[in-house]
C-alpha positions as CSV (number, residue, x, y, z in Angstrom):
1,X,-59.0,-106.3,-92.8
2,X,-58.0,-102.6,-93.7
3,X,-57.1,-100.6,-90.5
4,X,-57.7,-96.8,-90.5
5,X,-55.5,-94.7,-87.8
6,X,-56.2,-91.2,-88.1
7,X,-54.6,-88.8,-85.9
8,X,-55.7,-85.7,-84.7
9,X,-54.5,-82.2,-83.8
10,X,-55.3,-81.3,-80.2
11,X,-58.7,-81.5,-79.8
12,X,-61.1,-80.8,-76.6
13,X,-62.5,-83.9,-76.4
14,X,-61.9,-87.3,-78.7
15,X,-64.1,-86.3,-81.4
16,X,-63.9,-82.0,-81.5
17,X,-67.5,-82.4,-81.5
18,X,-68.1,-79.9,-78.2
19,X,-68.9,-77.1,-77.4
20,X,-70.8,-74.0,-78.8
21,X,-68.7,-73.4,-82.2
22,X,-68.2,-77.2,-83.1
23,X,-65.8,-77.1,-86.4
24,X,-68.2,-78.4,-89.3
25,X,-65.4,-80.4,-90.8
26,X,-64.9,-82.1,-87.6
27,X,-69.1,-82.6,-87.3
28,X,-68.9,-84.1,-90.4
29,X,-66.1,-86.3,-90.3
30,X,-67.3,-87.6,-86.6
31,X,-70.8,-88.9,-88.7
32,X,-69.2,-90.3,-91.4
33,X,-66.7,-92.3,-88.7
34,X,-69.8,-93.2,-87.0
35,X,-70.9,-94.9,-90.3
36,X,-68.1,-96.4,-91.3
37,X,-67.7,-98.5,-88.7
38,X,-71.7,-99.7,-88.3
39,X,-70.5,-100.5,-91.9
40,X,-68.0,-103.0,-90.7
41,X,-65.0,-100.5,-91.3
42,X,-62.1,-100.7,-88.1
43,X,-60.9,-96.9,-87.4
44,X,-59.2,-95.8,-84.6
45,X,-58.8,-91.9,-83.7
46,X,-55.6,-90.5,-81.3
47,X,-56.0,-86.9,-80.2
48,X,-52.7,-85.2,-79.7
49,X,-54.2,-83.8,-76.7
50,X,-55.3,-86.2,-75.1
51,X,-52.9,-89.6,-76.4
52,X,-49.3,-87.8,-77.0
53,X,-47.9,-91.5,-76.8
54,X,-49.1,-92.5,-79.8
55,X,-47.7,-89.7,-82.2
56,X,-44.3,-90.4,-80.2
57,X,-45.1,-94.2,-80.6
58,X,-45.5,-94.7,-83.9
59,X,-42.1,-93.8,-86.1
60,X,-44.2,-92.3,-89.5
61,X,-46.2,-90.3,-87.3
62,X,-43.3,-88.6,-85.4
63,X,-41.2,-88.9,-88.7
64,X,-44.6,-86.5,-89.9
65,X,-44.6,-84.4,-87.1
66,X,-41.1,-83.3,-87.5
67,X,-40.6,-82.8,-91.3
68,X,-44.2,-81.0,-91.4
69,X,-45.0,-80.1,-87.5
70,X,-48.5,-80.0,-85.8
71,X,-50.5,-77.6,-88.2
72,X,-50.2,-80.6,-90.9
73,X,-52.7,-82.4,-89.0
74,X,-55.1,-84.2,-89.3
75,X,-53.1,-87.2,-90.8
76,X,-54.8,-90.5,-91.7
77,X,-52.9,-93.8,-92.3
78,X,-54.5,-96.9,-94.1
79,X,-52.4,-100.2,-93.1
80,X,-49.8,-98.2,-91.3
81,X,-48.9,-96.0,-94.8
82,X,-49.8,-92.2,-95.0
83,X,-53.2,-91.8,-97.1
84,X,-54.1,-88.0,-96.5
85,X,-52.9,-85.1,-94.3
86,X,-54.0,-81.8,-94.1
87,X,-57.6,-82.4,-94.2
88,X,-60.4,-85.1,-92.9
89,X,-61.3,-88.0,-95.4
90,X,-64.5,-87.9,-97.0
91,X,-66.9,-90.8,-96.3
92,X,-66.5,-91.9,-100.2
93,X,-62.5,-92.0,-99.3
94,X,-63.3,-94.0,-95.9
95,X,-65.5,-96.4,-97.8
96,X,-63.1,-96.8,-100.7
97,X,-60.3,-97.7,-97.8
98,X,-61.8,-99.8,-95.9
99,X,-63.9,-101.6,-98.8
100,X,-67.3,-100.2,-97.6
101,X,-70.1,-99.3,-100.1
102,X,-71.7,-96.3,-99.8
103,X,-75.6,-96.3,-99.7
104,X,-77.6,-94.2,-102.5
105,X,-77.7,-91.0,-101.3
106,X,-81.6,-90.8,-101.6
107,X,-83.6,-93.8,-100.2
108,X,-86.2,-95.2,-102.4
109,X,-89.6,-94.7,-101.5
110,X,-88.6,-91.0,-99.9
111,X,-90.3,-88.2,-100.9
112,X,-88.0,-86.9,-103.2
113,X,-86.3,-90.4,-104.7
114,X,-89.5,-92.2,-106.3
115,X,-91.9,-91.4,-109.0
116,X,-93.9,-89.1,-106.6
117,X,-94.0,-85.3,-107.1
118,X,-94.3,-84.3,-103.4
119,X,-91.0,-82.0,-103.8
């Protein structure tokens, strides 16, 4: 099974999904985790704030941190290799990872998906 580790900047809380001015990138990315793994998909987030020992733990994260410091962040590994830094995954690059498929993005029988003119 595909293993997702993505490690965060310092972040308020595990997520960055607090307080009054939540980041929409972060908002985002916290959903599309969320369904990922009711999808069956195995990620695991470390906060630098909040689990330091696991950027100093693991040698390509701290091997990271050094060449490209703390503002390269976020950085996602698939299987232990580097996949992305810089920015948060999209859920079509989660589900391409860890072998998920993505729904349709309109369900059938919705207003706007069938052969109905409601929209």
């Amino acid at each position: 099974m595909t293993t997702i580790h993505v490690f965060d900047p310092a972040l308020c809380c595990s997520t960055g999904v607090c307080g009054v001015e939540a980041d929409q990138a972060l908002i985002t990315f916290a959903a599309d985790v969320d369904w990922a793994k009711k999808n069956g998909a195995q990620i695991e987030r470390f906060n630098l704030a909040q689990q330091p020992t696991a950027f100093a733990d693991n040698a390509t994260v701290k091997g990271f941190l050094e060449r490209s410091g703390q503002e390269a962040l976020p950085l996602i590994l698939v299987n232990g290799d580097i996949a992305l830094a810089g920015r948060y995954p999209s859920r079509a690059e989660l589900a391409r990872w860890a072998g998920v498929k993505e729904a349709a993005e309109t369900a059938q029988g919705s207003c706007c998906g069938g052969k109905t003119s409601c929209c």
